[in-house]
C-alpha positions as CSV (number, residue, x, y, z in Angstrom):
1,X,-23.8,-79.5,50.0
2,X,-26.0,-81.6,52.0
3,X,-28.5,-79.0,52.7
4,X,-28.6,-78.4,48.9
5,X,-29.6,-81.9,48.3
6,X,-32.1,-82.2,50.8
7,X,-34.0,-79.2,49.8
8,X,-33.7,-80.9,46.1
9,X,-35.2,-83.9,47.5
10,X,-38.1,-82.2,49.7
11,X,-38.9,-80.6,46.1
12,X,-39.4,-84.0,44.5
13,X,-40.7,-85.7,47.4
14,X,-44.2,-87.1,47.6
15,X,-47.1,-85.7,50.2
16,X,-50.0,-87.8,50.2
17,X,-53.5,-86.2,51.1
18,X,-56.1,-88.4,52.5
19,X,-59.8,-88.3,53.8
20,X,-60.6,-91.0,56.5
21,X,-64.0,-91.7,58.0
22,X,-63.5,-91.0,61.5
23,X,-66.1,-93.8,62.5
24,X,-64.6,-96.9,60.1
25,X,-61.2,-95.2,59.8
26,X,-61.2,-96.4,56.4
27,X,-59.8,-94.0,53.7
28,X,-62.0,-92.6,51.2
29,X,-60.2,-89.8,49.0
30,X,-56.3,-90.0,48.8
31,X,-54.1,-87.7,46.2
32,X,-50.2,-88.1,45.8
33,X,-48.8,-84.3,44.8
34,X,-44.9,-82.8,44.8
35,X,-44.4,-79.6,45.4
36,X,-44.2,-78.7,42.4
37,X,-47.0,-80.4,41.4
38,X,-49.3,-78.3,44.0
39,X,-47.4,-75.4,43.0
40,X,-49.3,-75.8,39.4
41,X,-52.3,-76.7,40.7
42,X,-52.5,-73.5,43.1
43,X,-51.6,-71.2,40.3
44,X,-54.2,-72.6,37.8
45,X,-57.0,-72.4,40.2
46,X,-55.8,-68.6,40.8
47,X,-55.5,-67.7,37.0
48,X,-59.3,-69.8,36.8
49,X,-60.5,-67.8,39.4
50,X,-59.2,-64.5,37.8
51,X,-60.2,-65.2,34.9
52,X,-63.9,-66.2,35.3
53,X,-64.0,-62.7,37.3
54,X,-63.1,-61.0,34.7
55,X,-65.3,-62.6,32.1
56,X,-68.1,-62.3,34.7
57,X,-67.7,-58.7,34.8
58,X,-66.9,-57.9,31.4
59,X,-70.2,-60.1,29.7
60,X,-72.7,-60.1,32.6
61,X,-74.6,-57.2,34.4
62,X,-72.8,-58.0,37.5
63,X,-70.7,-55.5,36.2
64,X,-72.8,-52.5,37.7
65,X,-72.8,-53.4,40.8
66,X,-69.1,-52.1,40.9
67,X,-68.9,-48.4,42.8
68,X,-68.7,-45.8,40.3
69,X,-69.6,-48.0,37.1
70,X,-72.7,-46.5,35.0
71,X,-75.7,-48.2,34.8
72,X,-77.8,-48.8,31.9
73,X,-79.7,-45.6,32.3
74,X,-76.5,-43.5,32.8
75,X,-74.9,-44.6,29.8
76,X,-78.3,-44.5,27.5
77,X,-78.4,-40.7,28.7
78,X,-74.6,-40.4,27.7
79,X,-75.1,-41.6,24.3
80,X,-77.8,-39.5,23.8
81,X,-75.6,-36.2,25.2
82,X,-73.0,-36.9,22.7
83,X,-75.4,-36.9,19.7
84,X,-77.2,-34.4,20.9
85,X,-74.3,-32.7,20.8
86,X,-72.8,-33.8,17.6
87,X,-76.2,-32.1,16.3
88,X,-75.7,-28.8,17.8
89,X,-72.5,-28.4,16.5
90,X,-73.9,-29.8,13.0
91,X,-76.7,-27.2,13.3
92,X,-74.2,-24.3,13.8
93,X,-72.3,-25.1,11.1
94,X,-75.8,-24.7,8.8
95,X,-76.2,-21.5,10.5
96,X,-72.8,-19.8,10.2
97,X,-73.2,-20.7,6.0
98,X,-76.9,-19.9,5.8
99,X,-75.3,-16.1,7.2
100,X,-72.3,-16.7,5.6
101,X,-74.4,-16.8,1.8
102,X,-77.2,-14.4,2.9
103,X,-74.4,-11.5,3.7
104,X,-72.6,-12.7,0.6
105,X,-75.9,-12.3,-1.6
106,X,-77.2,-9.1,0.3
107,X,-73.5,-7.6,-0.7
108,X,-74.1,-8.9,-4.2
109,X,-71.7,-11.5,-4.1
110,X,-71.5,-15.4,-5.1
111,X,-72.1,-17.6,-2.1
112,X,-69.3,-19.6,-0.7
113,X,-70.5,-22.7,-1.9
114,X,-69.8,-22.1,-5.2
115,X,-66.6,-21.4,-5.2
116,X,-64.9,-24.7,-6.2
117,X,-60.7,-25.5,-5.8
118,X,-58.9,-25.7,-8.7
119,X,-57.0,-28.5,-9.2
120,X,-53.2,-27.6,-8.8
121,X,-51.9,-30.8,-10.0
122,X,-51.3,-29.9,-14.1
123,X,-50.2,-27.0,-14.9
124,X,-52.9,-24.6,-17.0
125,X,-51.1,-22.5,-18.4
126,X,-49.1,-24.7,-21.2
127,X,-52.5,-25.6,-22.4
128,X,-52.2,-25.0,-26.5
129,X,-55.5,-25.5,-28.6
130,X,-54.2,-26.0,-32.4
131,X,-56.5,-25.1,-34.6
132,X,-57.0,-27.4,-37.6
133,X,-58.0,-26.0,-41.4
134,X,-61.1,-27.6,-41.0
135,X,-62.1,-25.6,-38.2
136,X,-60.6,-22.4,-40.1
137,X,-63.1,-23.3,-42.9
138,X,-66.1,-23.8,-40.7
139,X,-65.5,-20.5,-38.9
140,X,-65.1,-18.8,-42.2
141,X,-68.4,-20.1,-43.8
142,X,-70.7,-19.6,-40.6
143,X,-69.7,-15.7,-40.5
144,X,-70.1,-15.5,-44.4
145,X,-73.5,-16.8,-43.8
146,X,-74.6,-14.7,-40.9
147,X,-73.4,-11.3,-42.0
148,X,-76.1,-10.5,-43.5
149,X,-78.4,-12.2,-40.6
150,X,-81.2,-10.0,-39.0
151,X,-81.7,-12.2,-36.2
152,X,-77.9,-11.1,-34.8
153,X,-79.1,-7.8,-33.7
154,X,-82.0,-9.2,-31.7
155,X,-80.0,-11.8,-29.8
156,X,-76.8,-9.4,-28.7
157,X,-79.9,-7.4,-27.3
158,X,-81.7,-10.6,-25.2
159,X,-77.6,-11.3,-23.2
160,X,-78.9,-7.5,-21.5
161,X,-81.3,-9.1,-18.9
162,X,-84.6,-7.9,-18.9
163,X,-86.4,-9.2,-16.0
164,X,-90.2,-8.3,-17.1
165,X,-89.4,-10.8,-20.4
166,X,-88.7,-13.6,-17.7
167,X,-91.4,-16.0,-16.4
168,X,-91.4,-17.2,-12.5
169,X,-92.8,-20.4,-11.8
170,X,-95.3,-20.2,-8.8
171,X,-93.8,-21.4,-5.8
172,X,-97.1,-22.2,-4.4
173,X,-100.7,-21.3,-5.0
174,X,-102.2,-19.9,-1.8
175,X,-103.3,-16.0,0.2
176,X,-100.6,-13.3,0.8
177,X,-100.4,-13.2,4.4
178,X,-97.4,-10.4,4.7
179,X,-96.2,-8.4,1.9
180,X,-92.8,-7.1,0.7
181,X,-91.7,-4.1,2.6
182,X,-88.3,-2.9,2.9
183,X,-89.0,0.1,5.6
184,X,-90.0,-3.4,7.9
185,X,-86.6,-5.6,6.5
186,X,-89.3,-7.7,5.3
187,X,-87.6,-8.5,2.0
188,X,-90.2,-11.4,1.0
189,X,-93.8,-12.3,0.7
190,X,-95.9,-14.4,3.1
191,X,-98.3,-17.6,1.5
192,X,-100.3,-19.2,3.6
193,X,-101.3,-22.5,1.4
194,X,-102.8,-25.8,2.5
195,X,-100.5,-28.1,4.5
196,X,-98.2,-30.5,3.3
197,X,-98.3,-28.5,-0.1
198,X,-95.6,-28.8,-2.0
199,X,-93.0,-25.6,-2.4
200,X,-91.9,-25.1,-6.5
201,X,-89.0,-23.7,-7.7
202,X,-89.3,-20.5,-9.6
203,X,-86.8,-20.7,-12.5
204,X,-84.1,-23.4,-12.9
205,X,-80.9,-23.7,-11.1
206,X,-78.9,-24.9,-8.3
207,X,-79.6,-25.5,-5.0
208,X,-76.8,-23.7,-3.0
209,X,-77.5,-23.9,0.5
210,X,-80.2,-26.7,2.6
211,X,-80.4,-26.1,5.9
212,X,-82.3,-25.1,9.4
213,X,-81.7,-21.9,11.4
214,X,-83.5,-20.6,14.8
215,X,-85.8,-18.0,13.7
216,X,-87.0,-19.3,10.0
217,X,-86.8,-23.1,10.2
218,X,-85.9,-24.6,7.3
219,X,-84.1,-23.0,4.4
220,X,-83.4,-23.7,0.7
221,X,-81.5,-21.0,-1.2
222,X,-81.2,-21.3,-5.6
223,X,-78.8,-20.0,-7.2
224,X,-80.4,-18.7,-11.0
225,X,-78.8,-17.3,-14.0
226,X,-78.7,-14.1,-14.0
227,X,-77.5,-13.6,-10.8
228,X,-80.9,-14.2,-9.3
229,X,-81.5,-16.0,-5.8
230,X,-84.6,-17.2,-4.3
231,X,-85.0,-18.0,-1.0
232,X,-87.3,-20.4,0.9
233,X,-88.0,-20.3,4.5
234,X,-90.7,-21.9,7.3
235,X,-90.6,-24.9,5.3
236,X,-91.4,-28.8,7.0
237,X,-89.0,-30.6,5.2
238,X,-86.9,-30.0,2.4
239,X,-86.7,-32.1,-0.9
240,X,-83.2,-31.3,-2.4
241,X,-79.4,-31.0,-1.4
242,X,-76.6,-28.6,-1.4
243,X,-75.9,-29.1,-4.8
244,X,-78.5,-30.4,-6.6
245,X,-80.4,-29.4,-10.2
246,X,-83.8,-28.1,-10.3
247,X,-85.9,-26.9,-12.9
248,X,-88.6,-24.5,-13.1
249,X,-92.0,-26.3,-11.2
250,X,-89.9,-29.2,-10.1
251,X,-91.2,-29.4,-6.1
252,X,-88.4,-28.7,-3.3
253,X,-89.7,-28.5,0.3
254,X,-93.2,-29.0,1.9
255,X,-94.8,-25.7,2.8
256,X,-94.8,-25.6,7.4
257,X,-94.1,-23.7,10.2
258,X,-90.7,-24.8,11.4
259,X,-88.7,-22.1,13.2
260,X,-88.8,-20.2,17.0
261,X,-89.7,-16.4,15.2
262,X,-91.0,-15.1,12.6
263,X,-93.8,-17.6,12.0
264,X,-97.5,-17.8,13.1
265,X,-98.6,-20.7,11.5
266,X,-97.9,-22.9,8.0
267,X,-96.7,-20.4,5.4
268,X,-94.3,-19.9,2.9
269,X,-92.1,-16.6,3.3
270,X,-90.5,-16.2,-0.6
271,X,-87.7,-13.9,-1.5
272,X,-86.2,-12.9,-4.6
273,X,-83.0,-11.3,-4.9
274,X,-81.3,-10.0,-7.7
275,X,-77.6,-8.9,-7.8
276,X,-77.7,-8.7,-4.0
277,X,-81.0,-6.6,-4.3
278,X,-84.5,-7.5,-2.8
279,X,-86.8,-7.7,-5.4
280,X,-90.9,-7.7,-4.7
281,X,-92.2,-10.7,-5.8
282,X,-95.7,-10.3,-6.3
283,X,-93.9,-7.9,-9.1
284,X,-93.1,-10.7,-11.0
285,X,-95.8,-13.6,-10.2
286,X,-98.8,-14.4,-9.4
287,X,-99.9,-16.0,-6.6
């Protein structure tokens, strides 16, 4: 027990830290701690010190002088990696559609993108249209009053397509360079036009695949009634989206030269296809 006690009271004791000039002996600093008390005061200056280390290192460029932590330059050159990256994936993604659509078109088939999902949450086919005696009437009157209408004949025969009654909108006004040959697989016509022209749309529709692939830069595909497609290639920069409504003259894309093949210069190579068919333009418009 009396062991106990006296390490209780060497706990609470008092030390008393002086400094004395040797020369006057007279005391000039003096501080009074427990041991407890310089127990506190050691572990705050350690949690200070660690603390100001830490914030040292994590806000100030002291930070690279630690072995194996990336400079400035190292990390710039890793950010630009990673979106260099994130572009090449991006850029073969466009690819894989763009062949993706042209097989699907070359076959004669709708391009994926326009297939759409249909929505699975009501159920279709409970859908009931009444009709109303109103509607019976106005059925009734309207086929009394075109039986005898001439212009009925005429109008079953315009939902046959005819493609010489259609009229293309020039894509741009310029010099064949290259003609439509399909012994070559050249399925389109070269125009060479002035630079930054812009590029037209040939009939309305919908723009069902933007994008830029290796050999014939950028691409713009439109997706016509009628199950016509025209195609855009070698172009600087495109005007629409996946998506978007055009009409007949309404610009697209700037005429260029983008692309590694196929390409000697700012042109224009135009394609028509119809139901999966190359068609010759120059067939059909005028340049």
């Amino acid at each position: 027990m009396a062991k106990n006690d006296k390490k209780k009271r060497n706990w609470r004791d008092k030390y008393r830290f002086s400094v004395i000039n040797d020369t006057t002996f007279e005391e000039v600093w003096r501080v009074r701690l427990t041991q407890y008390n310089a127990f506190l005061l050691i572990s705050a200056l350690v949690l200070f010190l660690i603390g100001s280390t830490v914030a040292l290192m994590a806000f100030t460029n002291l930070r690279e002088f630690i072995p194996g932590y990336p400079d400035v330059t190292m990390r710039r050159n890793i950010l630009m990696s990673a979106i260099r990256l994130d572009s090449l994936e991006r850029e073969l993604t466009l690819r894989d559609n763009y062949f993706a659509n042209l097989n699907a078109i070359i076959a004669g088939k709708e391009p994926a993108g326009l297939f759409s999902l249909q929505d699975s949450s009501g159920d279709y086919n409970s859908i009931v249209f009444p009709s109303s005696p109103d509607d019976s009437a106005l059925r009734a009157r309207v086929e009394n009053e075109e039986k005898y209408n001439l212009m009925l004949a005429s109008a079953s025969a315009e939902t046959e397509y005819n493609l010489a009654g259609l009229h293309f909108f020039p894509p741009v006004k310029g010099i064949i360079s290259s003609r439509f040959d399909e012994r070559t697989r050249h399925f389109g016509t070269d125009i060479v036009a002035r630079p930054k022209s812009s590029v037209a749309a040939v009939l309305d529709g919908t723009v069902i695949f933007t994008g830029w692939t290796m050999e014939t830069g950028y691409v713009i595909q439109i997706q016509h009634p009628n199950d016509i497609v025209s195609i855009y290639k070698h172009n600087a920069s495109l005007l629409k989206e996946t998506g978007d409504l055009v009409r007949a003259g309404e610009p697209v894309s700037i005429i260029g030269d983008s692309g590694e093949m196929y390409t000697s210069g700012p042109h224009l190579h135009f394609e028509i296809w119809y139901k999966g068919s190359p068609l010759d333009p120059e067939k059909h418009i005028l340049f």
